[in-house]
N, C-alpha and C positions, 0 to 999 in steps of 0.2 A: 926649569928644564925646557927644551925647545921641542918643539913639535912639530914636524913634517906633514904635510899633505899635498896631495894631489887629485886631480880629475881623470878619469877613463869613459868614454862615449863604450857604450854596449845597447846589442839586441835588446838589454831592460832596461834603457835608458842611463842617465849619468851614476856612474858610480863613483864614489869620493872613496879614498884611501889615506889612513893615516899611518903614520911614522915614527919611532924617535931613532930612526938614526941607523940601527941594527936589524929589529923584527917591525911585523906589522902591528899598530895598537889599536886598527879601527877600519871598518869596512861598511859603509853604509850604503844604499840606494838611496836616489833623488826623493826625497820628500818622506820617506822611512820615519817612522815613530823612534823616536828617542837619538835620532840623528845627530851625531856627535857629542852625543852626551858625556862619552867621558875622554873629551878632548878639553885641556884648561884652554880659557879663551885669548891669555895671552902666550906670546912666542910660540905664534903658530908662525911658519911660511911655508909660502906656496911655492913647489920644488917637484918637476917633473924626472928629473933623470940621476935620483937616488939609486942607486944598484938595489935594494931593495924594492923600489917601484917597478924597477923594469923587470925585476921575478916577477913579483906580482902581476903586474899588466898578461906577461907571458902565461902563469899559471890561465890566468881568471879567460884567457884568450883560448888557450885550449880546452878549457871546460865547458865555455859557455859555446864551443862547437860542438857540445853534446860527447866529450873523452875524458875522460878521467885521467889528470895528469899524474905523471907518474915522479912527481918531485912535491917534497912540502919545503911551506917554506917557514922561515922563526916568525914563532906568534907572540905576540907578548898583552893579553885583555887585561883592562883594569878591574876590578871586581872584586867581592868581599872572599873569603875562603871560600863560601858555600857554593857562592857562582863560578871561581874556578873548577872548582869540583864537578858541578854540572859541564859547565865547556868542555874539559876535558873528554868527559863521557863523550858528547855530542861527538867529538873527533875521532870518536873509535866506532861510530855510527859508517859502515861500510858501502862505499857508491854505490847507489842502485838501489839500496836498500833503505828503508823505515823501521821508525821504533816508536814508542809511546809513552806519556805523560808519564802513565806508572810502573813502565817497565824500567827506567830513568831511576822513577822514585826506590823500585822495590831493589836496584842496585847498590844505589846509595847505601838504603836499611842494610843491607847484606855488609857494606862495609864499615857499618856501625856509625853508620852519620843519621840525625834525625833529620828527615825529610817529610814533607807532603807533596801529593802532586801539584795542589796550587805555587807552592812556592819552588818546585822544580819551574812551574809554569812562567813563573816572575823570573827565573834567570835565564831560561829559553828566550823569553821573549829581549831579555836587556843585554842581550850579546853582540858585545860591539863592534865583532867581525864577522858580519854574516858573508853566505855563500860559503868561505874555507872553514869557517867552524859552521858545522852543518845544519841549523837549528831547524832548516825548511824538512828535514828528514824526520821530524818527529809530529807524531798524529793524534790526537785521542786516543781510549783506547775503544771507544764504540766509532771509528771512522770519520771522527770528524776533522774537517780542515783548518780547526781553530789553532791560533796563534801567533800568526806569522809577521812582525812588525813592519816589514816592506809590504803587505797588502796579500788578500789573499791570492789574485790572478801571478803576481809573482811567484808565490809559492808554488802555484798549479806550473807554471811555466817552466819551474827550473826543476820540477819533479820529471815532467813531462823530459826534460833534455836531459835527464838521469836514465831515461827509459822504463820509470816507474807508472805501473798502471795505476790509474786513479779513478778506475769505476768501482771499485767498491768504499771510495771514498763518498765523503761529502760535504759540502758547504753547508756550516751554519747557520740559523736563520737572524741570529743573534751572538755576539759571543765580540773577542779580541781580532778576530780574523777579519773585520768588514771593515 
């Protein structure tokens, strides 16, 4: 199968975008933890002006001025059931707003899927479209800012350009988030 990508310069630095063709299958920041992980390494090309890039570029361009665009676009994440399930959630997670490891988990229970927070936490963390599927929206549930695969100052950054107050958050001293 062939696989598209592209680069976009932003306020957080380079952001890489994947493809196959249709929807988007990958959203990384420059130097992000697990950074194209599930892109196969061959037939890849590098392809700026995909009608699908140029939503994209367009979404990610009005968001990251701090608005919430008012267009999705096709997503398509590679992942086991359990982690679609999760992404999905995350995408009903509404601008502006946060939610939490076990509010996620206690979801899931409700729709009869076994879950723990840790391994909600393992597919928050391995979501290979971040920014549109919203993973930086989700917090502990005692406040902390653990988890965020692009680094934690990202996370602060892109909460912050949601309008999300973050003083009664905080950074851990230890954790996934450093």
């Amino acid at each position: 199968m062939v696989q598209y990508i592209c680069e976009m310069s932003s306020v957080l630095g380079t952001i890489s975008i994947a493809s196959d063709g249709e929807s988007i299958t990958g959203l990384w920041l420059h130097n992000q933890k697990y950074f194209a992980s599930t892109l196969e390494q061959k037939n890849i090309i590098q392809v700026n002006h995909l009608p699908i890039f140029i939503k994209a570029k367009e979404w990610l361009t009005i968001y990251l001025n701090g608005e919430n665009p008012d267009f999705s676009l096709p997503l398509a994440p590679k992942g086991s059931q359990f982690r679609q399930s999760v992404w999905k959630i995350l995408c009903q997670i509404p601008y502006g707003e946060l939610t939490t490891y076990g509010d996620i988990t206690k979801q899931l229970q409700s729709e009869g899927k076994k879950a723990s927070a840790q391994a909600v936490g393992g597919a928050v963390g391995h979501n290979p479209i971040s920014i549109i599927i919203p993973c930086h929206r989700v917090v502990g549930s005692n406040g902390s800012l653990t988890g965020y695969a692009g680094g934690i100052n990202k996370k602060i950054e892109l909460l912050k350009l949601e309008g999300i107050s973050i003083d009664h958050l905080f950074i851990p001293k230890i954790g996934t988030a450093l």
